[in-house]
C-alpha positions in Angstrom: -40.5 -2.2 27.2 -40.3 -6.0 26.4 -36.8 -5.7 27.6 -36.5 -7.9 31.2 -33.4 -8.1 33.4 -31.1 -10.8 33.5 -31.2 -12.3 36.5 -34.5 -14.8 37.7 -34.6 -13.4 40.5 -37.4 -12.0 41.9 -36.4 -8.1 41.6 -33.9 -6.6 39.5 -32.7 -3.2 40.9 -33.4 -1.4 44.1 -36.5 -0.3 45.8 -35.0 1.0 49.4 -32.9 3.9 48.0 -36.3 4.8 45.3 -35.0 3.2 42.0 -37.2 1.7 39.8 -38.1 -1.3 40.7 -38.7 -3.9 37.6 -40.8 -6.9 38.5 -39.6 -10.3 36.9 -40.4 -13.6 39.4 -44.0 -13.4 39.0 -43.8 -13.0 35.2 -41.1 -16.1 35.6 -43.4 -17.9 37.5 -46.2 -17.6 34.8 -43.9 -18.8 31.9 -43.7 -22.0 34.3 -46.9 -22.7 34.7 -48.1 -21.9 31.0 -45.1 -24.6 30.2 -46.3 -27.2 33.0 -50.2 -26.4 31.3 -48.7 -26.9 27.6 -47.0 -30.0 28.5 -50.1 -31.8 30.2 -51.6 -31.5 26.7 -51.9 -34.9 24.3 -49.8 -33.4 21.6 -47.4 -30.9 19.7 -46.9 -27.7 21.7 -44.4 -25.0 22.1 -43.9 -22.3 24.7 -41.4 -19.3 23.4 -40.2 -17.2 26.1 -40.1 -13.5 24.1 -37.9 -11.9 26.5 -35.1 -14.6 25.4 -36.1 -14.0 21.7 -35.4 -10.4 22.4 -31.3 -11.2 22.5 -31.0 -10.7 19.2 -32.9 -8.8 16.1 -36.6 -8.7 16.0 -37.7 -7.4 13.0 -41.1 -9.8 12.1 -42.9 -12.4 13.8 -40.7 -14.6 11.2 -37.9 -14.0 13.9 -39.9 -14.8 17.0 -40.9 -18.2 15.3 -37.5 -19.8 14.6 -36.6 -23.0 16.0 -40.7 -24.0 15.8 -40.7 -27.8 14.4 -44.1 -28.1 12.3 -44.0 -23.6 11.8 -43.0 -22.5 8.7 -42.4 -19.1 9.1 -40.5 -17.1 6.6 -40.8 -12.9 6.0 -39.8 -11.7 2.5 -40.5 -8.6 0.0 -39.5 -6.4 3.2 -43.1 -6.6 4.9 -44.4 -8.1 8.0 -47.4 -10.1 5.9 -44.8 -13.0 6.9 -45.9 -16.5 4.9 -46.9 -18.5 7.8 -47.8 -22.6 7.5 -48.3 -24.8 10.6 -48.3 -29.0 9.1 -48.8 -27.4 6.1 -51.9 -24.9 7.0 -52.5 -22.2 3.9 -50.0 -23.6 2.1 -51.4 -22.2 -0.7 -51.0 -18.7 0.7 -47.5 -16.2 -0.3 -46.4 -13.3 1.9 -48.9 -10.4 2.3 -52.1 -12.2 2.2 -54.5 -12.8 4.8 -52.9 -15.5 6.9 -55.4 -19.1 7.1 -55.3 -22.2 8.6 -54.7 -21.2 11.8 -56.6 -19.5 14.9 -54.5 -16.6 15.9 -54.8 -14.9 19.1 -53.8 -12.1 21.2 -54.2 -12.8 25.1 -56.6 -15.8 24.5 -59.0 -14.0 22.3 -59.0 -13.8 18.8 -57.4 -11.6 16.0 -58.7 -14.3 13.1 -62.2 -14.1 11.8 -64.0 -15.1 8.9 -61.6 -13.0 6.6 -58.8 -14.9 7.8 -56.2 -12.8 10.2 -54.6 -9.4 9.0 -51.0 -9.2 10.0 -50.6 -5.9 10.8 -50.9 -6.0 14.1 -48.3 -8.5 15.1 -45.4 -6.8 16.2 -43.4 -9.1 18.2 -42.0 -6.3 20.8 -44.2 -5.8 24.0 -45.1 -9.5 24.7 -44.2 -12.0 27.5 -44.6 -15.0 25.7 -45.8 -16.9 22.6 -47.6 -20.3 22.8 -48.4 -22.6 19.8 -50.6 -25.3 19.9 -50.0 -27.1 16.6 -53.1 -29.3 15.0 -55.8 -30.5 17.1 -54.4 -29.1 20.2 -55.8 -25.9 20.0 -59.1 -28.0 20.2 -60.1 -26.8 23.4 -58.9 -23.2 22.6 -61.9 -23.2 20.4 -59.4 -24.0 17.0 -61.4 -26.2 14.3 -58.3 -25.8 11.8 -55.8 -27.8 10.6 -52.7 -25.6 11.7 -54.0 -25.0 15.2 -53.4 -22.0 17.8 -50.7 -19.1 17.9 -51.2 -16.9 20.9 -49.6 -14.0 21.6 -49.8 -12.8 25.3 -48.8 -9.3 25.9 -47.0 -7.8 29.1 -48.5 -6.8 32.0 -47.6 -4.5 34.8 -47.2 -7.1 37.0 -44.4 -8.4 34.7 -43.0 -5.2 33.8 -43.2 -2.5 36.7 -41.1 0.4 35.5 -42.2 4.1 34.6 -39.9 3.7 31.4 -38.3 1.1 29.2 -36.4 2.0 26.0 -35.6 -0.4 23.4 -33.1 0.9 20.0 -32.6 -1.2 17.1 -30.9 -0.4 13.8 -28.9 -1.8 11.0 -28.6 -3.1 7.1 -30.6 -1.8 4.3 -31.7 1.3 6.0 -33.4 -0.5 9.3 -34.2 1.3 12.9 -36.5 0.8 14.9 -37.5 1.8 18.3 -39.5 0.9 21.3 -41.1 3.1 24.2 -42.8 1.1 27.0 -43.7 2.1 30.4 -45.7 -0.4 33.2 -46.8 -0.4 36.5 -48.6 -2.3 39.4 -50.4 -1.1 42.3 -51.7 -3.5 43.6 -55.0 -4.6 42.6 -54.6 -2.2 39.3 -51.8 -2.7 36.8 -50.9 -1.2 33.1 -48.6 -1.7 30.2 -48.0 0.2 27.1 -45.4 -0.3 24.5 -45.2 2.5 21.5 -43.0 1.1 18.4 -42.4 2.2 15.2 -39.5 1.4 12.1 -38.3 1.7 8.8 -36.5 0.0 6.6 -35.3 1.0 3.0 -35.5 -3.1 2.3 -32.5 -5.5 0.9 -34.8 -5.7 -2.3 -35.9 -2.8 -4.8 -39.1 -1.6 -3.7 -39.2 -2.6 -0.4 -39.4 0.4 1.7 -41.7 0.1 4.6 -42.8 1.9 7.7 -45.1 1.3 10.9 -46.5 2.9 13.9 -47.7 1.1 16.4 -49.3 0.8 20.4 -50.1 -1.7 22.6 -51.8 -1.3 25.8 -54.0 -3.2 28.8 -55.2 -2.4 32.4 -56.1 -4.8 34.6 -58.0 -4.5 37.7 -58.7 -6.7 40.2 -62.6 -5.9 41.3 -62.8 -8.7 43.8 -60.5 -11.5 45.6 -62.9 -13.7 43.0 -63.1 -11.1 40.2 -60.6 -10.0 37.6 -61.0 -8.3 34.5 -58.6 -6.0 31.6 -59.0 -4.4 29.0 -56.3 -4.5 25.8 -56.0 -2.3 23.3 -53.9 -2.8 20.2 -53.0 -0.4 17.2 -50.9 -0.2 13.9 -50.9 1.5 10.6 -47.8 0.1 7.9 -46.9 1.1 4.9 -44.8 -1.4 2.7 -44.2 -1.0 -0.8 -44.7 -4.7 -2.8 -41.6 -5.9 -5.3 -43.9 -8.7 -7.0 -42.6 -11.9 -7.7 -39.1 -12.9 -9.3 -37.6 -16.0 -11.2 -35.3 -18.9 -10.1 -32.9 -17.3 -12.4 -33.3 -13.9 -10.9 -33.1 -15.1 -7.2 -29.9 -16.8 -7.9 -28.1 -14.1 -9.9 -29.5 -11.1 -8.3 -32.5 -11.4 -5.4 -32.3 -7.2 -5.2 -33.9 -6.9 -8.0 -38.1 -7.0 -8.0 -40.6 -6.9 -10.7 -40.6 -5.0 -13.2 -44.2 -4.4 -13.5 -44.4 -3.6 -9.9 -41.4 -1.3 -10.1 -43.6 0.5 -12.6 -46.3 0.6 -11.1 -44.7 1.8 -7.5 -46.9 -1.1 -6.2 -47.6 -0.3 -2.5 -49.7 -1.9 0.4 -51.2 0.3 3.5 -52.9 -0.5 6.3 -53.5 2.9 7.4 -54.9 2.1 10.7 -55.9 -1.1 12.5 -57.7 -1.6 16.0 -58.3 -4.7 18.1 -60.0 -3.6 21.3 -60.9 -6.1 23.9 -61.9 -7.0 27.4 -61.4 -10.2 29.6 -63.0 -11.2 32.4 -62.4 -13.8 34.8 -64.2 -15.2 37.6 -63.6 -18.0 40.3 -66.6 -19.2 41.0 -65.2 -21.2 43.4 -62.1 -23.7 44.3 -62.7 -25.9 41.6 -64.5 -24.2 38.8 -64.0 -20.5 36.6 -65.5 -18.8 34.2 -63.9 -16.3 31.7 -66.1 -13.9 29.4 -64.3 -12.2 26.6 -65.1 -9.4 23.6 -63.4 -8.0 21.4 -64.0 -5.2 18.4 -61.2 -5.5 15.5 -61.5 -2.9 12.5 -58.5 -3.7 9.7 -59.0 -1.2 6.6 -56.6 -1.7 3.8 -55.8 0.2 0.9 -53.6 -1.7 -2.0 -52.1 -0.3 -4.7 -50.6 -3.5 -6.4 -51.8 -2.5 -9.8 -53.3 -1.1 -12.5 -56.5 -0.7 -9.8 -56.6 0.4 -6.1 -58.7 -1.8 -3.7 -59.6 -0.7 -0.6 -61.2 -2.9 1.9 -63.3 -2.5 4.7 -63.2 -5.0 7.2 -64.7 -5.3 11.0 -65.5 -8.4 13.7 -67.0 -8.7 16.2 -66.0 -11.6 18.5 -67.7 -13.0 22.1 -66.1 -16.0 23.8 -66.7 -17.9 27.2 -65.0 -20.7 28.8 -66.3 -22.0 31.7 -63.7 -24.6 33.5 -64.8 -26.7 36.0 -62.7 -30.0 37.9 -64.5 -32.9 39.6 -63.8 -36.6 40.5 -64.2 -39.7 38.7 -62.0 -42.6 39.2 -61.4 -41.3 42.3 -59.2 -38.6 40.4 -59.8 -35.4 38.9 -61.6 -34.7 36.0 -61.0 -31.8 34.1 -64.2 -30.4 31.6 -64.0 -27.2 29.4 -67.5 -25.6 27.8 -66.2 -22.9 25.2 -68.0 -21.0 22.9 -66.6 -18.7 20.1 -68.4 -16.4 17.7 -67.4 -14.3 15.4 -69.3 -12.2 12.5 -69.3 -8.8 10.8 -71.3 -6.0 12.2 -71.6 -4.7 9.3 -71.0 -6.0 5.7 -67.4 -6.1 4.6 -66.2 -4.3 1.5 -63.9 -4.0 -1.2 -64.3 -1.4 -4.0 -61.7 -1.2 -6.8 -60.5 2.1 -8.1 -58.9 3.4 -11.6 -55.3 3.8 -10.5 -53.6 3.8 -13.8 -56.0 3.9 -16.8 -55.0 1.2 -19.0 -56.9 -1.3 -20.8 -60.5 -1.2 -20.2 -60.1 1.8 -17.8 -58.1 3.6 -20.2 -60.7 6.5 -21.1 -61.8 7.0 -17.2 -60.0 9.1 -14.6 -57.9 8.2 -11.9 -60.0 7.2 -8.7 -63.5 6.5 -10.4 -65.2 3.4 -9.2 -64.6 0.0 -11.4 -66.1 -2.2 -8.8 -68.2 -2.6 -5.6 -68.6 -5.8 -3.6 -69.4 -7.1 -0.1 -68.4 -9.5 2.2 -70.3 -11.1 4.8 -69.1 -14.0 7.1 -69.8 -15.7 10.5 -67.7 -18.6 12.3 -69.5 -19.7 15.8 -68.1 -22.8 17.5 -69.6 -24.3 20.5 -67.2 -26.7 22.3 -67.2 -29.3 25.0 -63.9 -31.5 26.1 -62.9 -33.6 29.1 -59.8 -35.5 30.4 -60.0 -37.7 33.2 -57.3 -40.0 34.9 -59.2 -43.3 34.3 -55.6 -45.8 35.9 -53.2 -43.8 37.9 -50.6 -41.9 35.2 -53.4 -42.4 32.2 -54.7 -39.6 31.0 -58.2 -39.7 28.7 -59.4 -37.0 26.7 -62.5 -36.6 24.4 -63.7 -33.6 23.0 -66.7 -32.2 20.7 -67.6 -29.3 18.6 -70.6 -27.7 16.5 -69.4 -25.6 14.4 -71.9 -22.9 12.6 -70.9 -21.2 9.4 -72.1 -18.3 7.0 -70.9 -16.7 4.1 -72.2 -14.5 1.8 -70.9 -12.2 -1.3 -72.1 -10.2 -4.4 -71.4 -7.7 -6.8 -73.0 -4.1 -6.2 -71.4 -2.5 -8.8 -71.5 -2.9 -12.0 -75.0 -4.5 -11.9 -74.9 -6.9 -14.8 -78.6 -9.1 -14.7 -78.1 -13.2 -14.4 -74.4 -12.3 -13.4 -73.6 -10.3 -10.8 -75.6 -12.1 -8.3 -75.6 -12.5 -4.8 -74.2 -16.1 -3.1 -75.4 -16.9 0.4 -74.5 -20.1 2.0 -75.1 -21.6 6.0 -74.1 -24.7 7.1 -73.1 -26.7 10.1 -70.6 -28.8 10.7 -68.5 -30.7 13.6 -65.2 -31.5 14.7 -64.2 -34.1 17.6 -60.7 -34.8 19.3 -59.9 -38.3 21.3 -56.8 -39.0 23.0 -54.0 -39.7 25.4 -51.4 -39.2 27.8 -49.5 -41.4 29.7 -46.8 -40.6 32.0 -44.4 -43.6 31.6 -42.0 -41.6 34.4 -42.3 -38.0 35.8 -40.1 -36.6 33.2 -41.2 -38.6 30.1 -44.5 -39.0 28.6 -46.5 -40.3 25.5 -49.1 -39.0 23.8 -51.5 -39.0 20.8 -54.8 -38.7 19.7 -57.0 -38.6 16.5 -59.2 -35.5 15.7 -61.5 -34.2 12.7 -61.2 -30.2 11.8 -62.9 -27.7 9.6 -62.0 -24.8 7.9 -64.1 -22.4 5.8 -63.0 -20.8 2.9 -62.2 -17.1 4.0 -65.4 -15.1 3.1 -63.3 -13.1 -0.1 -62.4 -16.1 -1.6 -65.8 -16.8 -3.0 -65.0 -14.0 -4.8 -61.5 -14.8 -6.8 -62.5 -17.2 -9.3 -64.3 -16.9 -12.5 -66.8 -16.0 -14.3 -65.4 -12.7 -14.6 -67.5 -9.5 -15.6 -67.0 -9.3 -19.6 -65.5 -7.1 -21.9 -67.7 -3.5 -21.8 -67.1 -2.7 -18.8 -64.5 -0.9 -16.9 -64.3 -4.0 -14.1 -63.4 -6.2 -17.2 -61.9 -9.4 -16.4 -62.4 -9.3 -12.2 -65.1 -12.1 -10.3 -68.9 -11.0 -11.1 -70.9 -13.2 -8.7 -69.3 -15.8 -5.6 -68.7 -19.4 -6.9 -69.5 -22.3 -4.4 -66.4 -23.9 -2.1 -66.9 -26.3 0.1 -65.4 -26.2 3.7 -61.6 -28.2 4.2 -62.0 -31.1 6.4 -59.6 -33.5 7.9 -58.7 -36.4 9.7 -55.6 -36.1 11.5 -53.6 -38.7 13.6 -50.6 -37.6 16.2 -47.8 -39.8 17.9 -45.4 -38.6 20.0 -43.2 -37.9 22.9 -41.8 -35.2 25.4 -39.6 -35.0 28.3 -36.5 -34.7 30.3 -33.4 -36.3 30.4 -29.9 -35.7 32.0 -27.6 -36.3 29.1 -30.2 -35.7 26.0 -31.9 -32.7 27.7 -35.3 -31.8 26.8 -37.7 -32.9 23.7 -40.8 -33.0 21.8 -41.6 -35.1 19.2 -44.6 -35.6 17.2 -45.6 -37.5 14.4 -48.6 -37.0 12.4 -50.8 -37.3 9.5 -53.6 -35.9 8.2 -56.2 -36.9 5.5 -57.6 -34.0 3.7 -61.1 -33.5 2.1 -61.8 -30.6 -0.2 -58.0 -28.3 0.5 -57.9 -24.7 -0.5 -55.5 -24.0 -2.7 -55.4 -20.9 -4.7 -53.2 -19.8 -8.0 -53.1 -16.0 -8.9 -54.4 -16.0 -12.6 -53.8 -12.4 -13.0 -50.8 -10.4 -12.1 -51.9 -7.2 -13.6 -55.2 -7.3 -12.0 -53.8 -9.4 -8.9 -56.7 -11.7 -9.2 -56.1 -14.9 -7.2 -58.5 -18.1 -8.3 -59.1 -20.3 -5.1 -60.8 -23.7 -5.0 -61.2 -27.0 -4.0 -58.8 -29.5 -4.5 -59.2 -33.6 -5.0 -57.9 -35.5 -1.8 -54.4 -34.5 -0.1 -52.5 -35.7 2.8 -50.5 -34.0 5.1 -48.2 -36.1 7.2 -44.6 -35.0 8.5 -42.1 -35.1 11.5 -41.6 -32.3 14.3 -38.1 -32.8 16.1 -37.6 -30.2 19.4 -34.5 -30.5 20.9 -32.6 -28.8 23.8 -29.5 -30.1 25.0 -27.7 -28.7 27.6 -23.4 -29.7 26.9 -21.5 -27.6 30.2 -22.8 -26.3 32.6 -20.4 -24.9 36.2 -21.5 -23.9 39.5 -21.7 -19.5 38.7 -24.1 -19.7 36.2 -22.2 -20.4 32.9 -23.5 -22.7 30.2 -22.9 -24.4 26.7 -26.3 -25.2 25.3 -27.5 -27.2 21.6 -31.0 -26.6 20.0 -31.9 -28.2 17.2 -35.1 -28.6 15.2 -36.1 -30.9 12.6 -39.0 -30.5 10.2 -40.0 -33.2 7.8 -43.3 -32.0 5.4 -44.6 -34.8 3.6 -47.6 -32.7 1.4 -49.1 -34.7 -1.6 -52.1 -34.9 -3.5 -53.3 -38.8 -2.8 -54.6 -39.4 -6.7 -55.3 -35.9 -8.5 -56.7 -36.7 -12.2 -54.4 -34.2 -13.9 -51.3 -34.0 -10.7 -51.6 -37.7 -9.8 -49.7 -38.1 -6.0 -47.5 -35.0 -7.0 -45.6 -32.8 -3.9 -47.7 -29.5 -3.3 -45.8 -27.0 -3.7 -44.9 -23.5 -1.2 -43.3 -25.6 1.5 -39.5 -27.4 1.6 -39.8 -31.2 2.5 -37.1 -30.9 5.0 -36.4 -28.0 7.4 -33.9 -28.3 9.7 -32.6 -25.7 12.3 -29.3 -25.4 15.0 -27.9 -23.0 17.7 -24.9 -23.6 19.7 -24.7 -21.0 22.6 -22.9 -19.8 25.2 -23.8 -18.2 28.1 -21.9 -16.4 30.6 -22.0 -15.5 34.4 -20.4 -12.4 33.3 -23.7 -11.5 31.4 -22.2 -12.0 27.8 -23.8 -14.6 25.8 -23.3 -15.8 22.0 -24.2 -18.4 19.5 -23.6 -19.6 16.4 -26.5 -20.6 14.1 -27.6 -22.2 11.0 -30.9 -23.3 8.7 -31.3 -25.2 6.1 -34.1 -25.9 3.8 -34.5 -28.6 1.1 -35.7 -27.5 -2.5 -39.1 -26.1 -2.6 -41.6 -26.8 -5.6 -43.2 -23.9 -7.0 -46.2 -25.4 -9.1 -48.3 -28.4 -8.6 -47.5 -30.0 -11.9 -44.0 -30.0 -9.9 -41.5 -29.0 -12.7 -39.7 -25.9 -11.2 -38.4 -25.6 -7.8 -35.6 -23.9 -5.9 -32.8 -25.0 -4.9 -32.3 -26.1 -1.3 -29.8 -23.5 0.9 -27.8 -23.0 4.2 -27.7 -20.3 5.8 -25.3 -19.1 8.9 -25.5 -16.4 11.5 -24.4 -15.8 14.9 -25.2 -13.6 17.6 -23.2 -11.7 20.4 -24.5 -9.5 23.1 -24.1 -8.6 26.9 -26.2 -8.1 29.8 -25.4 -6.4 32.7 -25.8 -8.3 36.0 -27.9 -6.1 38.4 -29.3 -3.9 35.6 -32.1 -4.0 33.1 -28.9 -3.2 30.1 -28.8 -5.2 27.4 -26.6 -4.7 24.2 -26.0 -7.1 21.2 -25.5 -7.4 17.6 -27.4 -9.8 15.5 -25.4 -11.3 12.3 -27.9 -12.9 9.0 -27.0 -14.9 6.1 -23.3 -14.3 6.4 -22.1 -15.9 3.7 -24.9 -13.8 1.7 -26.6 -16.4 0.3 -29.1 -15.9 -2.5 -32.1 -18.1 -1.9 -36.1 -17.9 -2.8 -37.6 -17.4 0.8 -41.3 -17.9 -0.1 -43.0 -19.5 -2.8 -46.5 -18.4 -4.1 -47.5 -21.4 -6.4 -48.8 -21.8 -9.3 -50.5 -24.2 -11.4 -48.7 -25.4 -14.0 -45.1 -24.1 -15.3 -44.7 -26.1 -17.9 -41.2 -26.3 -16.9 -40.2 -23.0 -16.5 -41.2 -19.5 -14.9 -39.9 -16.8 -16.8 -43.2 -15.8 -17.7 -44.7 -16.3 -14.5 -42.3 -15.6 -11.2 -43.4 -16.8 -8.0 -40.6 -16.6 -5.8 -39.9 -14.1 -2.9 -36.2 -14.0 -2.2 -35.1 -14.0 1.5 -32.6 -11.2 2.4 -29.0 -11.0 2.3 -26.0 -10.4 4.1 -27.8 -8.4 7.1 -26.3 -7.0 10.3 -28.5 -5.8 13.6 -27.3 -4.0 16.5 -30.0 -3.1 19.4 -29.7 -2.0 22.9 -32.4 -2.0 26.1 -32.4 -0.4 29.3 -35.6 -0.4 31.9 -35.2 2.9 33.9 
């Protein structure tokens, strides 16, 4: 179980007498020095300690992700396809799509390929720790996007040593959820699993979801030099889809959903997703490593948004190496890193479209026969080199270089239409850099910066959203016929900034950025009955903004007890630079300002509580920029308890108390015109919603 006992101490429980025995310092010491590696990097990080996340309500990775500066991260329409931006990343993207912009990773090795990343598997129970690298800093990670890195490392046995952990959570609109873990170490072998699965009948209509899910690794250690595991991830969710709502709407009733959707009981399943994958490690000797990873990841999907069922077929397979290596120049030590990351489809990806409710062009065929047929076929490969030396005692230098391979490929199988429906192929090669700096100006406060060039690919199905569409005749009217050209996003992004230590302020980070932006993806959907989304490129953007993290401790006495502050500050500064129709409007899908607090408490006693609030200015929903939402506050709080001595942990999780209507996600749009009755793109964020959980190791 995820759950970990309160104390730091090195054991929690008793192992003389035969109890279980839970194992916590080394998993401690671990978080430390992930921090101490995060914070040696020239730029925006952020280490989240999940076991402290798990104090309250964890119901999507949207709750994990609170207090990120640069993250936006908001859940909506009562599925875990969570909308999530880093400076701006896929900001084109709404909730349930493929997530972009960002490399996203489980253990070091990735769940993204050249689909983009499915979400299903990210159930926030059954890791250790989260760490973002935002931007360029996931450079040496093998990241070329804009957003950066997000990796999720799971639990081990040697962090959780306990033949059984329980975890129970349950509460408004129909929620519960539960959690069956077990772990051990035995010395050079260790395993973890974790079992989940929830429901919830959803704050909106038609929002009913369900998942199953397990997580497993094993690691063995083959030699004093030699270390390898093996992970093993599965999920299958069901979540039904409420469409998109109106300013209006959101503001006098957000429970309400589509009405199109309602009637067509729109649905989303991913009936069953794996990510298998093995790391290896070796020390080849005191000053240099090499680690060998692969991984397998099938993600079907069946959607049922509507008048047609899609159901994709989707499969990577990823290699990775990192070889590490430390010498001397300057008569200090010199760090290099030699990664490569490859990624590509086995076999063709597909996505073949169904009759689900005659109507229209489909109207005289039966449910389930075939409208259309087409393939996917992508490959991302990036080979990258990076070192950082200590030229002047407290200067750190890095450089960094990347060539980046690319392949995409689509077409239409079925119908076969002659000097339409044919295949698009395209390779290229590109390259991405990274310079910078860090300089220690004391032991607990340093500067940074640096200056970097990423590339991103469109996602290989995006070739395939945009016009020309196959023509009236045929049951597949109106959907893509043949892959349309899009050049890859580039950008050139520059990062300031600051982190440290200091008695009264407590601890920071603080970056400031700004990125220039070739060729951005942006996408509109042109077709809500079909759920046809048109992506392309867009004229010159920037991306520039603010990321405030702030920690800062108020009271603390001698047994333990403690008054805390954390705050976070977002500023998003998204523009086009001169668009001929948009001129240097705002894009929209993102507030400009995001700002988030938490006042807690924490008691020797084991009880701790906080008060907590977010607040978000308005938020565009077109880029003609004449319809937005209103900005909101929201308020909750928190209260729990755990027992000293024991792995018992109780609490009660309080959202949106003052039951605030507000539109949590935005899909944009093109143009309004001024008003979106006729074309809703708002998700609304949930109400008034109350979370009680409780977790015991035994």
């Amino acid at each position: 179980m995820s759950a970990d006992p309160v104390a730091d101490d090195a054991r929690a429980g008793a192992s003389d007498d035969g109890e279980t025995v839970v194992v916590t310092g080394r998993r401690n010491g671990r978080l430390e020095e992930t921090r101490k590696a995060l914070d040696s990097i020239a730029g925006g990080t952020a280490l989240i300690d999940n076991s402290a996340a798990e104090d309250r309500g964890l119901i999507t990775n949207a709750d994990l992700l609170k207090f990120q500066p640069g993250i936006f991260a908001q859940a909506g329409g009562g599925s875990d396809g969570i909308k999530i931006s880093i400076r701006g990343s896929a900001i084109n993207r709404g909730s349930g799509f493929f997530r972009s912009g960002a490399l996203f990773e489980f253990d070091g090795l990735p769940v993204s390929g050249p689909g983009g990343t499915p979400y299903e598997l990210f159930e926030p129970l059954g890791n250790s720790r989260t760490e973002v690298l935002r931007g360029a800093n996931g450079f040496d990670r093998g990241s070329v996007t804009l957003g950066g890195v997000i990796n999720y490392v799971s639990l081990t046995g040697k962090d959780f040593s306990s033949p059984l952990g329980i975890r129970l959570e349950g509460g408004s609109y129909g929620y519960r959820k539960y959690q069956v873990s077990s772990g051990g170490d035995y010395g050079p072998l260790d395993y973890y699993v974790s079992v989940t699965g929830a429901h919830r009948d959803g704050y909106q209509q038609q929002t009913r979801g369900r998942s199953f899910g397990v997580q497993a690794n094993l690691g063995y250690e083959i030699a004093p030099t030699v270390r390898t595991r093996f992970f093993f991830r599965y999920r299958r969710t069901a979540n039904q889809s409420p469409g998109l709502i109106t300013v209006a709407q959101v503001e006098a009733d957000p429970r309400v959903a589509n009405p199109q959707q309602v009637a067509l009981d729109a649905d989303r399943i991913q009936p069953g997703s794996f990510w298998i994958a093995n790391k290896t490690e070796f020390d080849l000797s005191d000053r240099s490593a090499l680690e060998l990873g692969v991984v397998y990841h099938d993600y079907p999907i069946d959607q049922q948004l509507g008048v047609n069922r899609g159901r994709w077929g989707y499969t990577d397979l990823t290699g990775s190496l990192r070889y590490t290596r430390t010498d001397t120049l300057f008569g200090r030590d010199s760090s290099t890193v030699l990664g490569l990351l490859y990624t590509t489809h086995p076999d063709k990806a597909y996505l073949r479209n169904y009759v689900r409710v005659p109507s229209g062009a489909t109207a005289r065929l039966p449910v389930g026969a075939l409208v259309r047929d087409a393939y996917y076929k992508g490959t991302d490969g990036n080979l990258f080199l990076t070192n950082e030396s200590e030229p002047v005692e407290r200067l750190h230098l890095l450089f960094g270089g990347s060539l980046i391979r690319i392949k995409r490929g689509t077409g239409v199988t079925y119908p076969v239409i002659p000097d339409l429906t044919t295949p698009y192929r395209r390779e290229s090669w590109d390259y991405g850099y990274r310079a910078g700096f860090r300089y220690e100006l004391t032991p607990e406060v340093q500067l940074f910066g640096n200056v970097s060039r990423s590339v991103e690919p469109p996602n290989d199905w995006a070739f395939l959203t945009t016009p020309p569409a196959i023509p009236a005749g045929y049951p597949a009217q109106g959907l893509a016929a043949h892959g349309l050209d899009l050049r890859d996003q580039t950008a050139t992004t520059y990062e300031l900034g600051t982190r440290g230590t200091l008695p009264l302020l407590g601890g920071w980070n603080l970056s400031v950025y700004r990125a220039d932006i070739r060729d951005e993806l942006l996408s509109v959907v042109v077709d809500t009955v079909l759920n046809v989304t048109a992506e392309s490129n867009a004229s010159p953007t920037r991306h520039q903004g603010v990321e405030v993290a702030l920690d800062t401790p108020l009271w603390r006495d001698g047994a333990g007890s403690s008054v805390s502050l954390r705050q976070s500050y977002t500023y998003n500064d998204f523009t086009f630079r001169r668009d001929p129709t948009f001129g240097r409007n705002e894009l929209p899908g993102i507030p400009k300002h995001i700002y988030q607090a938490e006042l807690a408490v924490d008691h020797a006693s084991g009880f701790y509580g906080n008060v907590n609030t977010s607040v978000a200015a308005k938020n565009w929903l077109d880029y003609a920029n004449s319809v937005s939402t209103r900005g909101y506050q929201l308020f909750g709080g928190t209260v729990g308890l755990k027992i000293p001595e024991t792995s018992y942990r109780i609490f009660a999780d309080f959202q949106n108390i003052t039951n605030k209507h507000y539109g949590a996600v935005v899909s944009p749009a093109f143009n309004l015109n001024g008003s979106d009755r006729t074309n809703p793109r708002l998700t609304p964020g949930d109400g008034f919603t109350v979370i009680g959980g409780v977790s015991v190791a035994l």
